[in-house]
C-alpha positions as CSV (number, residue, x, y, z in Angstrom):
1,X,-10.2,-7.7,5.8
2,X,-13.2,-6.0,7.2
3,X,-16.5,-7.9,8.2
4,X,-19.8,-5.9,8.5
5,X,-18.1,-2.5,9.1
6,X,-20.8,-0.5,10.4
7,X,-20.0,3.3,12.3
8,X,-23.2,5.1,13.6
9,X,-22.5,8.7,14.9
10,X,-25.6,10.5,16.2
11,X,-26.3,12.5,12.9
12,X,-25.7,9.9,10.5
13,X,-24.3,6.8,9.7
14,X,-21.1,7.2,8.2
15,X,-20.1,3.3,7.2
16,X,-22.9,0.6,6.7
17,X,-22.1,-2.9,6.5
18,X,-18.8,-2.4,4.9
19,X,-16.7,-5.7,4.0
20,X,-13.4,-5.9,2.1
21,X,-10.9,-8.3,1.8
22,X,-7.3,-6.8,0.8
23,X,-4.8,-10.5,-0.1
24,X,-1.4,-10.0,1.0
25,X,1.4,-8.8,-0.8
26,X,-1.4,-6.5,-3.0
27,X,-1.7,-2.6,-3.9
28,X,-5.6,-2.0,-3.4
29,X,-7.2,1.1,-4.0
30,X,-9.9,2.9,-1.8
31,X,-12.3,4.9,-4.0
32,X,-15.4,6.8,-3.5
33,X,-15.9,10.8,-4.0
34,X,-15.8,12.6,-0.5
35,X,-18.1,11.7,2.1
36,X,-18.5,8.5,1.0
37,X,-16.8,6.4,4.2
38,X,-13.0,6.2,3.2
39,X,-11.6,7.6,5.6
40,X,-13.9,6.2,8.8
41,X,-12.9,2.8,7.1
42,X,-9.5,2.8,7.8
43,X,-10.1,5.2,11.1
44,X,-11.8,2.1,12.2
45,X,-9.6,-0.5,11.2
46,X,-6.4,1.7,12.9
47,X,-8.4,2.0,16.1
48,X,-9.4,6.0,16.2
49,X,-12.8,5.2,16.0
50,X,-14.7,2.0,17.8
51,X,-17.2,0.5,15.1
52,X,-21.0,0.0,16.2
53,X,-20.7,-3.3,14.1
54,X,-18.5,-5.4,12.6
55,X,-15.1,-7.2,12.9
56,X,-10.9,-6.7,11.5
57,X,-9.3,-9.4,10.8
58,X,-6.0,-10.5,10.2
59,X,-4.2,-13.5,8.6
60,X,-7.8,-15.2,8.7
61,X,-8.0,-14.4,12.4
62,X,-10.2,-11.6,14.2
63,X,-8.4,-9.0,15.9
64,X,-9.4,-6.6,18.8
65,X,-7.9,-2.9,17.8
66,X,-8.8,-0.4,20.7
67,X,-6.5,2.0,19.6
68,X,-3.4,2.9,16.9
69,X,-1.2,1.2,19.2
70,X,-3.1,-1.9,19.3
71,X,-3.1,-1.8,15.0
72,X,0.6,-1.2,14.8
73,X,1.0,-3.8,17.2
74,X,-0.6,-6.1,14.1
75,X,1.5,-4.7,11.7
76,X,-0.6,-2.1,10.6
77,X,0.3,1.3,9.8
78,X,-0.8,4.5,8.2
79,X,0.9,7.4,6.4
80,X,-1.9,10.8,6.2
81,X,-2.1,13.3,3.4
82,X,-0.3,15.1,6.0
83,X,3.1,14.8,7.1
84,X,3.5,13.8,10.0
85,X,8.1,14.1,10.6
86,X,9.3,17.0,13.1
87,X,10.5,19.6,10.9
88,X,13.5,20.3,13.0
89,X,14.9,17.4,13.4
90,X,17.2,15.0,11.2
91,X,15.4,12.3,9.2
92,X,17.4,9.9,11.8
93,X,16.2,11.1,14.8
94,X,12.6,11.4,13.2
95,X,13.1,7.6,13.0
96,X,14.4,6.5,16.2
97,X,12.0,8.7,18.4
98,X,9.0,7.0,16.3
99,X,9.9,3.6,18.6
100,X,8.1,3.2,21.7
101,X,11.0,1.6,22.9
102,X,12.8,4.9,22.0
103,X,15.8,5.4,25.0
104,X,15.5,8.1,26.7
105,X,19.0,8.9,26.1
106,X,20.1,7.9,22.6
107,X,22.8,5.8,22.1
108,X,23.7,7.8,18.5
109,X,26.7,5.5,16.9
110,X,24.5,2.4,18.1
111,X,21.6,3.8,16.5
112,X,23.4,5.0,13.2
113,X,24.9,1.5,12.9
114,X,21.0,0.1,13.0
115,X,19.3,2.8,10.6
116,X,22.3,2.1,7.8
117,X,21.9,-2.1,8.4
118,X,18.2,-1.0,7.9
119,X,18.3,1.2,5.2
120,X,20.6,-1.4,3.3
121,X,17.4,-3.6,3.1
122,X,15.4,-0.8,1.4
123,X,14.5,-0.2,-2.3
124,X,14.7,3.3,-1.2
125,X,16.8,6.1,0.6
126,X,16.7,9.0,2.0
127,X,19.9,11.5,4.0
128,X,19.7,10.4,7.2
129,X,21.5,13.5,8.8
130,X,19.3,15.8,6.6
131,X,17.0,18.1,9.1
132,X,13.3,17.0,7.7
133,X,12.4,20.5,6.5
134,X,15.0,20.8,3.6
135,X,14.1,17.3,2.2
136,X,11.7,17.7,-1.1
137,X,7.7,16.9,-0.7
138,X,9.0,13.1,-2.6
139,X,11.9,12.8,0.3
140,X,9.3,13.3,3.1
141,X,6.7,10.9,1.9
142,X,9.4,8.1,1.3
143,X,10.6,8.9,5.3
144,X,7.0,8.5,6.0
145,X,7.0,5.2,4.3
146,X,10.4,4.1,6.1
147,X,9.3,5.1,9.5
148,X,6.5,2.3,8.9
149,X,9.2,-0.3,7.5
150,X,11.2,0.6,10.3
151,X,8.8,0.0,13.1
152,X,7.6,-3.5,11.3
153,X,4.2,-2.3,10.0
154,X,3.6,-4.2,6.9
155,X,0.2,-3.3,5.7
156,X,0.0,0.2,4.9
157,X,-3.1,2.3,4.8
158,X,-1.7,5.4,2.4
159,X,-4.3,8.4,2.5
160,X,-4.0,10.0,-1.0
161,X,-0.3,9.8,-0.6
162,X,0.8,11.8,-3.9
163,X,-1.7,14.7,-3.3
164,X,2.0,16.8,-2.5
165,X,3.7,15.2,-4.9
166,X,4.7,16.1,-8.3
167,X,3.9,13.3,-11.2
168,X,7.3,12.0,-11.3
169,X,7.3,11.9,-7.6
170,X,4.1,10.2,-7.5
171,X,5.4,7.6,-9.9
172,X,8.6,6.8,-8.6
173,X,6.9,6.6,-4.9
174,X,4.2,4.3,-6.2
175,X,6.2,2.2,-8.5
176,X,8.8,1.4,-5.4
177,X,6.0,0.5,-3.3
178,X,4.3,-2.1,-5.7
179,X,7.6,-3.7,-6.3
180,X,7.7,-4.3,-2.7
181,X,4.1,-5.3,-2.9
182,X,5.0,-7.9,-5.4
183,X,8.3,-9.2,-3.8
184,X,5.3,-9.8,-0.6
185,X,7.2,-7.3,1.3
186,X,3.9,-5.3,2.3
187,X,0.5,-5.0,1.5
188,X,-0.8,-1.3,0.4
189,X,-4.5,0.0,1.3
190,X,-4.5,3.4,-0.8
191,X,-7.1,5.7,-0.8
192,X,-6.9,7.8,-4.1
193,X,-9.0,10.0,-6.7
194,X,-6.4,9.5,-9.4
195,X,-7.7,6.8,-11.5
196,X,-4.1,7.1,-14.0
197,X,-1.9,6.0,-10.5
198,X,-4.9,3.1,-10.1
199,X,-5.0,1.8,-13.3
200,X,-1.0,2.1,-13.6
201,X,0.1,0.8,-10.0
202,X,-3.4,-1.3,-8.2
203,X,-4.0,-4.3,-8.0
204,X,-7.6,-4.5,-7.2
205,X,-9.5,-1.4,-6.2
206,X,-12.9,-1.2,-3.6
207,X,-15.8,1.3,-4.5
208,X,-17.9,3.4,-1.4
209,X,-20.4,5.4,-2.0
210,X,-22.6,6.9,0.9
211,X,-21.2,4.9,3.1
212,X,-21.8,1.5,1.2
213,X,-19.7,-0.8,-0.7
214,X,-20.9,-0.6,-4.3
215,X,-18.2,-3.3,-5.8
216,X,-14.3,-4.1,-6.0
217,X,-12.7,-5.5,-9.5
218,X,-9.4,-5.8,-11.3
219,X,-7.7,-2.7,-11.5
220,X,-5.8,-3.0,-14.6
């Protein structure tokens, strides 16, 4: 959850007094049109920006997050409305090179043996020897999803995550993630403007506008 989440930049304030409180094991949706604080919410809560006010906190317990490193050491991770893979490289080596610990020499039948004990656990799946730019828009945002599993980051901030994807796509992606959600595999922070995909796959849903909280509710 977020206490008091205030951000002051020199022309404006961007965020004022902004609390949320997403339970675990939940989808919760993010709305507001643009400009109204989404995105330096969750910049604040994965440590890109410092807020003037206000706390994070975890598990009841309030965190310091200086930086993305310090959110992922938390558990907390975020996939962007852009992709972030390496085109030219396989879907397994986008993987293992997303580990701080990555070796600087890899260990390639070691790793393999990992990433398919790994994968085993997943609802989902995608080639592991594929190079990233001939997997489909729906294959890329699923490897962005794993690369978060796969590095332990358990509540997910997803910034409009189907914007590339077509509707099927977008349901298939969704509907795997809330099953998680409901097995309290993860938790899911999504900011969307698709009301459909909120109403079919959220749990609760959070309303900004100007940089306020205007209200939360059931979203179904």
């Amino acid at each position: 959850e977020t206490v008091g989440m205030t951000k002051v930049f020199p022309s404006l304030t961007a965020l004022e007094d902004v609390s949320i409180k997403v339970p675990a094991g939940t989808l919760h949706a993010l709305l507001g049109e643009n400009g109204a604080g989404k995105s330096t919410l969750v910049k604040c809560i994965m440590g890109f920006y410092q807020p003037t006010r206000g706390q994070v906190m975890v598990d009841d317990r309030e965190v310091a997050i200086a930086n993305p490193r310090d959110a992922h050491a938390h558990g907390i991770g975020m996939v962007y409305q852009h992709f972030t893979l390496v085109p030219c490289l396989t879907a397994a080596e986008n993987l293992v090179i997303s580990r701080a610990d990555a070796p600087a020499v890899i260990d390639w039948a070691k790793e393999k043996k990992a990433l398919d004990a790994f994968l085993e656990q997943m609802p989902f799946k995608v080639p592991l020897d594929a190079q990233v730019s001939s997997l489909s828009a729906g294959e890329k945002q699923k490897l962005e999803i794993l690369k978060l599993l796969y590095l332990d980051q358990r509540f997910m901030i997803l910034d409009e995550p189907t914007s590339v994807l077509t509707p099927g796509e977008a349901d298939e992606v969704l509907g795997l993630l809330g099953g998680m959600a409901d097995r309290k595999e993860i938790t899911v922070l999504m900011i969307s403007h698709k009301f459909r995909e909120v109403k079919a796959f959220c749990d609760h849903f959070t309303v900004l506008r100007r940089g306020k909280f205007t209200g939360s509710g059931d979203a179904k």
